[in-house]
N, CA, C and O atoms as a printed pandas DataFrame, in Angstrom:
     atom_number atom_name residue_name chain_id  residue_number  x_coord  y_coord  z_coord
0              1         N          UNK        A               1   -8.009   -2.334  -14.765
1              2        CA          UNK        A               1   -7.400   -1.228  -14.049
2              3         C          UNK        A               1   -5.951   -1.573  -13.743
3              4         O          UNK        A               1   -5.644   -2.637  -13.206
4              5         N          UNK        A               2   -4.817   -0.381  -14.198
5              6        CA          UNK        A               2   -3.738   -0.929  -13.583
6              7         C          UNK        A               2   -3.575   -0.350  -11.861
7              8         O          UNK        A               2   -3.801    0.700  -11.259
8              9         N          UNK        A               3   -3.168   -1.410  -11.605
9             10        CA          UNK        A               3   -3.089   -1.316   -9.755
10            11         C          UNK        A               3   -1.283   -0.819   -9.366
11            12         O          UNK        A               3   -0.809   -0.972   -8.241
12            13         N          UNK        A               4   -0.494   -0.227  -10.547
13            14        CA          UNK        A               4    0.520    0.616  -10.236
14            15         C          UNK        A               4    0.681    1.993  -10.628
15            16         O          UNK        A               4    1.724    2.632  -10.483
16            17         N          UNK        A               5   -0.706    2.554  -11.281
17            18        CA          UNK        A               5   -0.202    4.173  -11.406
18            19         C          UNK        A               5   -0.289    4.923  -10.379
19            20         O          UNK        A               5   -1.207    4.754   -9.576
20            21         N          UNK        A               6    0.641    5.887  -10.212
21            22        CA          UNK        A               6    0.680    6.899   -9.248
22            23         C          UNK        A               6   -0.062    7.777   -9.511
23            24         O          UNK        A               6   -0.148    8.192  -10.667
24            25         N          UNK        A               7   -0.950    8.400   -8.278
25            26        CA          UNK        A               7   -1.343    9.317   -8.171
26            27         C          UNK        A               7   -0.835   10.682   -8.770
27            28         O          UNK        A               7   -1.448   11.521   -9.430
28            29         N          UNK        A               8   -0.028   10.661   -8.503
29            30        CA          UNK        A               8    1.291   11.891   -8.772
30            31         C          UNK        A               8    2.227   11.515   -8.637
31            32         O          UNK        A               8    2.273   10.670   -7.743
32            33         N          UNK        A               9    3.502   11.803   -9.312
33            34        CA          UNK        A               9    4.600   11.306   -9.734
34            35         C          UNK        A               9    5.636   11.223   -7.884
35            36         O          UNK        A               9    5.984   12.163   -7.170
36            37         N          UNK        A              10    5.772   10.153   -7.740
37            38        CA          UNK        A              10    6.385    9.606   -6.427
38            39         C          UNK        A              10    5.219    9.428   -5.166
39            40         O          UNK        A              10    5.601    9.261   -4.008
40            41         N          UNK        A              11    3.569    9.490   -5.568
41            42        CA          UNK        A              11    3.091    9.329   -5.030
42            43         C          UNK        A              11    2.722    7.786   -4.590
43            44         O          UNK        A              11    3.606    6.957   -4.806
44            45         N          UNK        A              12    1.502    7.327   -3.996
45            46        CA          UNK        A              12    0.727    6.584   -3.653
46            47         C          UNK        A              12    0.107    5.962   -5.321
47            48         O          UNK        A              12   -0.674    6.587   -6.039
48            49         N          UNK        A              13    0.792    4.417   -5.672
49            50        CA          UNK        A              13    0.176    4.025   -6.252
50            51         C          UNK        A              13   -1.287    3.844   -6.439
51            52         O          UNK        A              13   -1.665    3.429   -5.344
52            53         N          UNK        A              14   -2.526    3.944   -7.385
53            54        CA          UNK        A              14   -3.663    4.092   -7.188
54            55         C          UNK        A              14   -4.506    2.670   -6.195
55            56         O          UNK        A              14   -5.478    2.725   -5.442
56            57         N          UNK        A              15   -3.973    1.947   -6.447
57            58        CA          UNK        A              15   -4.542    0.685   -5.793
58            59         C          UNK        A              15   -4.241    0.520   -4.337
59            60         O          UNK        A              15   -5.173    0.006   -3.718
60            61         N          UNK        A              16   -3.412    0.756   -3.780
61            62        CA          UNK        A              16   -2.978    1.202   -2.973
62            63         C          UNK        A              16   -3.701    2.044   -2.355
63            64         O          UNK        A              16   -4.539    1.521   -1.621
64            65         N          UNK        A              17   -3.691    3.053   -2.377
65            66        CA          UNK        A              17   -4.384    4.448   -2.033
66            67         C          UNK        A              17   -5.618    4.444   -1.674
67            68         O          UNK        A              17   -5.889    4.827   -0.536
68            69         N          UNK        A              18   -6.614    4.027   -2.529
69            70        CA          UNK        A              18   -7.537    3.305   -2.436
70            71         C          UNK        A              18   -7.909    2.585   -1.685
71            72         O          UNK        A              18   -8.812    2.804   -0.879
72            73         N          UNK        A              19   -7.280    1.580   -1.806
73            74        CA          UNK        A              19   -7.336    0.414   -0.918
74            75         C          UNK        A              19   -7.248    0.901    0.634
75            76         O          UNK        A              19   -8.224    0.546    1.294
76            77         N          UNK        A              20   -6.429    1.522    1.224
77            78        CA          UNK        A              20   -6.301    2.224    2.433
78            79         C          UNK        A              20   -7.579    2.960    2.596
79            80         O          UNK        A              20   -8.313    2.601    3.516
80            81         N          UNK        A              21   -7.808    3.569    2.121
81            82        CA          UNK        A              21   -8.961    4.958    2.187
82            83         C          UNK        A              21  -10.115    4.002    2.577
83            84         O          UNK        A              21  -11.160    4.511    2.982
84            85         N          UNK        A              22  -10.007    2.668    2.488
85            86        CA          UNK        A              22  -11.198    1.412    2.866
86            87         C          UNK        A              22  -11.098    1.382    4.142
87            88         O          UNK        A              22  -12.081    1.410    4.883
88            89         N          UNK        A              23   -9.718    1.315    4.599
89            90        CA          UNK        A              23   -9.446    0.559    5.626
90            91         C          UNK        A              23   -8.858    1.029    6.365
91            92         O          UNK        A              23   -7.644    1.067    6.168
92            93         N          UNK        A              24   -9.545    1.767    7.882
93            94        CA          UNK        A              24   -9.169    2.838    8.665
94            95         C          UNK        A              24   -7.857    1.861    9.122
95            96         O          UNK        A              24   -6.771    2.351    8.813
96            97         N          UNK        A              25   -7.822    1.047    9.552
97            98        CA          UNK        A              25   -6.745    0.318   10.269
98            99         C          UNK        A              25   -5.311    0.251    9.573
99           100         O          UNK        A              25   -4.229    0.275   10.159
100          101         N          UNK        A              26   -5.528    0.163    8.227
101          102        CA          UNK        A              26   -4.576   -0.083    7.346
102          103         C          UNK        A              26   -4.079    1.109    7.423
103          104         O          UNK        A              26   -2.875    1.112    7.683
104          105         N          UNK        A              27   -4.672    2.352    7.263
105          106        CA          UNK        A              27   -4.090    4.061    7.251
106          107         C          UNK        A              27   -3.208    3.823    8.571
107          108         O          UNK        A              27   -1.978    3.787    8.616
108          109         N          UNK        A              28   -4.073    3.673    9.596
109          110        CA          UNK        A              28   -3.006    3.788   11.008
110          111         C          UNK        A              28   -1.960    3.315   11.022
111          112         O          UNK        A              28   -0.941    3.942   11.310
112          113         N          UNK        A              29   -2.010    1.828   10.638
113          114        CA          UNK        A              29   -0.598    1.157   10.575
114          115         C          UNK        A              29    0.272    2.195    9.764
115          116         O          UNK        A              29    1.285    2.807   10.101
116          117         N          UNK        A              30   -0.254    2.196    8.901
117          118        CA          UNK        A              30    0.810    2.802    7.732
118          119         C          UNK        A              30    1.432    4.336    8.159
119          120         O          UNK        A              30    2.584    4.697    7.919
120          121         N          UNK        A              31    0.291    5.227    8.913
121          122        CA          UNK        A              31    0.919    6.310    9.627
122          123         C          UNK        A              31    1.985    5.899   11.008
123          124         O          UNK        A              31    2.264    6.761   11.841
124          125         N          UNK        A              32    2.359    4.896   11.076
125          126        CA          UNK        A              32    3.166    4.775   12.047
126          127         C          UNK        A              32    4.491    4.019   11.813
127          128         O          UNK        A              32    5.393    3.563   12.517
128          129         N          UNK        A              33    4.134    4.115   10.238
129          130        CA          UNK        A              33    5.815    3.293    9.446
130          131         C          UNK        A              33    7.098    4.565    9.800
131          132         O          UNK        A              33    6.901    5.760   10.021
132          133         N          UNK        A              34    7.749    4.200    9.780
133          134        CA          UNK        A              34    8.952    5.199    9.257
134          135         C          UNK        A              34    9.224    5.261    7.936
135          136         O          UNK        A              34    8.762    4.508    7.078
136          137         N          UNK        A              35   10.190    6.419    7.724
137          138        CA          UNK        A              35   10.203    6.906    6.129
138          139         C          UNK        A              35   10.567    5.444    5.485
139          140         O          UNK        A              35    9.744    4.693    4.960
140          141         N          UNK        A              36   11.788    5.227    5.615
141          142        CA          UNK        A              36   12.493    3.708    5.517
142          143         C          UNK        A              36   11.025    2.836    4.816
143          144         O          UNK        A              36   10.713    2.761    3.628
144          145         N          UNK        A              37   10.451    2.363    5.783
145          146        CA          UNK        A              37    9.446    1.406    5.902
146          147         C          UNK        A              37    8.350    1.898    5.169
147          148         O          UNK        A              37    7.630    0.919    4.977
148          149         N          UNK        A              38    7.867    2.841    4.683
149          150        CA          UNK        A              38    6.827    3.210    4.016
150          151         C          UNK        A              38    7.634    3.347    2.532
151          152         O          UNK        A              38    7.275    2.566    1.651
152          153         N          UNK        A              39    8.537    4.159    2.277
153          154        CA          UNK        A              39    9.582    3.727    0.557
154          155         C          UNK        A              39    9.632    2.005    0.627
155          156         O          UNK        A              39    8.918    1.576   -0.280
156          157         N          UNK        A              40   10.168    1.038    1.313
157          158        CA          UNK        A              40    9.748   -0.330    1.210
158          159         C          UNK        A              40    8.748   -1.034    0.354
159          160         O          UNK        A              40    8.747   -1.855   -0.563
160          161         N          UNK        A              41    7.554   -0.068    1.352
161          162        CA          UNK        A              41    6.276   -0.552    1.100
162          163         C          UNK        A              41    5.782   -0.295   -0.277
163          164         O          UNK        A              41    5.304   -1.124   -1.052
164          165         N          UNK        A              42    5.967    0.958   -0.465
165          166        CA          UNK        A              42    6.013    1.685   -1.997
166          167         C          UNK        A              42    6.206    1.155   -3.268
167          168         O          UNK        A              42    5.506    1.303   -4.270
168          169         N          UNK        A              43    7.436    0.394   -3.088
169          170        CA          UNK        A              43    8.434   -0.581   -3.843
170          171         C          UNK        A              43    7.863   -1.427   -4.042
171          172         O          UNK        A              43    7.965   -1.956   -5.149
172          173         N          UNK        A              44    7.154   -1.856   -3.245
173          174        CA          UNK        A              44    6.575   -3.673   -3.192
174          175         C          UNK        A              44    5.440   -3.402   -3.604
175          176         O          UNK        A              44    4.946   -4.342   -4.228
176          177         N          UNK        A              45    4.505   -2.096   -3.488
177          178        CA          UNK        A              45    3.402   -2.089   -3.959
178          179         C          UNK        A              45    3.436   -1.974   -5.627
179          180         O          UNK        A              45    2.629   -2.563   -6.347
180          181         N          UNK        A              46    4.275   -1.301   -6.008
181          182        CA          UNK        A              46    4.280   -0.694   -7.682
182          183         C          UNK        A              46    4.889   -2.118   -8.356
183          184         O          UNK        A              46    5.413   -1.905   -9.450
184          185         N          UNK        A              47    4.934   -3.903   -7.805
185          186        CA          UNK        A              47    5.470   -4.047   -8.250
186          187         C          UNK        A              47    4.033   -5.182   -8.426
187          188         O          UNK        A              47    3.963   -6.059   -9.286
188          189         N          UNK        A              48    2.976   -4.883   -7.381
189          190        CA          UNK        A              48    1.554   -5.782   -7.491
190          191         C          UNK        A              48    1.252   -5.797   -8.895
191          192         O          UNK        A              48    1.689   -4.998   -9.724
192          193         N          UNK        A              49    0.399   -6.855   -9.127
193          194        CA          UNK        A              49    0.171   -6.943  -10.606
194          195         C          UNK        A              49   -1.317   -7.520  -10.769
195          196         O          UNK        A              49   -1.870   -7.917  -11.794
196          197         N          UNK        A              50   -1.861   -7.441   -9.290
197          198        CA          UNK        A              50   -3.531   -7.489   -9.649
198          199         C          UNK        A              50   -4.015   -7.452   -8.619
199          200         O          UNK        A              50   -3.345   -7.813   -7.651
200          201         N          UNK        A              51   -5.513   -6.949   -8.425
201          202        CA          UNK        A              51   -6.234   -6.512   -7.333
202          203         C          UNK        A              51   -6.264   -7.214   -5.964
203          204         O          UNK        A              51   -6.174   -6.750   -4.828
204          205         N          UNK        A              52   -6.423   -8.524   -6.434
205          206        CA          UNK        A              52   -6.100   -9.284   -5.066
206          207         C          UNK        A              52   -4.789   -9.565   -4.789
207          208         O          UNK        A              52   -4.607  -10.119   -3.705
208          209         N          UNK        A              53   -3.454   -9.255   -5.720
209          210        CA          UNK        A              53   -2.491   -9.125   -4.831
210          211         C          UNK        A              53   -2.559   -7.835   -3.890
211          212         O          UNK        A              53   -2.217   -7.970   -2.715
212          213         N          UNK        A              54   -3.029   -6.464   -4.405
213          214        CA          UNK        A              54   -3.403   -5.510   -3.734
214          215         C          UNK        A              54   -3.730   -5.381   -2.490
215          216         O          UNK        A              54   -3.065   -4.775   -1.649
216          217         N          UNK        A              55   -5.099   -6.121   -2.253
217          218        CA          UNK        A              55   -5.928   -6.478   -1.601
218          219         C          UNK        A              55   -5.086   -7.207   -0.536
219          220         O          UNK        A              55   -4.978   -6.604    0.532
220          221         N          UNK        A              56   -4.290   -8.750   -0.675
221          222        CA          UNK        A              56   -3.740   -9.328    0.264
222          223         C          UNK        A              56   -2.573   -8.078    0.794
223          224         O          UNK        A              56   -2.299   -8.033    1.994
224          225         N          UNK        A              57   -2.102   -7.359    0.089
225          226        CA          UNK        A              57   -1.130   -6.135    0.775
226          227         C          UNK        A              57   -1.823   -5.244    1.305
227          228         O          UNK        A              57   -1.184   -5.015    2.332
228          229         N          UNK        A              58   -2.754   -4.534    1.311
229          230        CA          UNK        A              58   -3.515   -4.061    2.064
230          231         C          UNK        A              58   -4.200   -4.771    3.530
231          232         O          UNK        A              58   -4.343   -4.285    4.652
232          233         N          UNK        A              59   -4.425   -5.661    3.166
233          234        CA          UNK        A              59   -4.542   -6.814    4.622
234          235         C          UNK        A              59   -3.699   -6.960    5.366
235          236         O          UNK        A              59   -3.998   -6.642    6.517
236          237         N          UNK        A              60   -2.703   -7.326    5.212
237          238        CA          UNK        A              60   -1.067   -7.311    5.770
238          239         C          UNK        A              60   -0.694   -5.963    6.701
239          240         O          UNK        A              60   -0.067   -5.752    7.739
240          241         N          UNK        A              61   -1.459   -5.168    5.707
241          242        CA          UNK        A              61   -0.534   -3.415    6.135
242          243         C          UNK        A              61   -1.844   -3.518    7.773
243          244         O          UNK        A              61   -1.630   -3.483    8.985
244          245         N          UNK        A              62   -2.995   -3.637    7.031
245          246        CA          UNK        A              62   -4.032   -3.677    8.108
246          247         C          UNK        A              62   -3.713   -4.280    9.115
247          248         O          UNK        A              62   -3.645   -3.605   10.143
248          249         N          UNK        A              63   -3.382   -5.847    9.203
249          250        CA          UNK        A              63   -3.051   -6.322   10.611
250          251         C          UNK        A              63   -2.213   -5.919   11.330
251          252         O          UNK        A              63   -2.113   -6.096   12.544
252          253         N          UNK        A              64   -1.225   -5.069   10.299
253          254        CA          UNK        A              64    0.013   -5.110   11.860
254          255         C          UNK        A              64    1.052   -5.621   10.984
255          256         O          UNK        A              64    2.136   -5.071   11.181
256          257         N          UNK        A              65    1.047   -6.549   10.034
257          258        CA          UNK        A              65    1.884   -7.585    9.383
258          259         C          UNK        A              65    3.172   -6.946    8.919
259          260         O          UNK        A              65    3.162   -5.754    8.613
260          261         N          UNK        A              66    4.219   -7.622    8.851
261          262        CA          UNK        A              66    5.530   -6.751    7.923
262          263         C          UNK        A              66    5.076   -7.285    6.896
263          264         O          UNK        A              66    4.390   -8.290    6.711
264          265         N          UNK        A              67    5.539   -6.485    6.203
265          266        CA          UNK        A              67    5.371   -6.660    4.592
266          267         C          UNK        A              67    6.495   -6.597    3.694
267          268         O          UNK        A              67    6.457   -6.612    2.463
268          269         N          UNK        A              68    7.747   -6.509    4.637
269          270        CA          UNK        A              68    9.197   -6.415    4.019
270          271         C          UNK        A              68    9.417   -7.825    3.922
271          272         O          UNK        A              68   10.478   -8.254    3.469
């Protein structure tokens, strides 16, 4: 599976997306980024290159963690 296609073009990479939809905590954090900080996140996600890097970014987003 690649863990950088978008949903829709400027969307939520699929792994990503996913990955959240697991993890109520991870959504919250992430609803409380600013625009800034969520394009960041975006960036860094499309640039993962396998599930458990995914996975450890999704953990990160979950705790609270920066991820910049």
């Amino acid at each position: 599976m690649d863990y950088t296609n978008d949903l829709q073009q400027g969307g939520l990479p699929l792994g990503l997306a996913f990955g959240m939809a697991m993890d109520q905590s991870a959504l919250d954090h992430y609803g409380r980024l600013t625009e800034y900080e969520k394009e960041k996140l975006l960036a860094k996600s499309k640039g993962v290159k396998s599930k458990e890097e995914m996975q450890q970014l999704i953990q990160k987003i979950s705790d609270g963690d920066s991820v910049f």
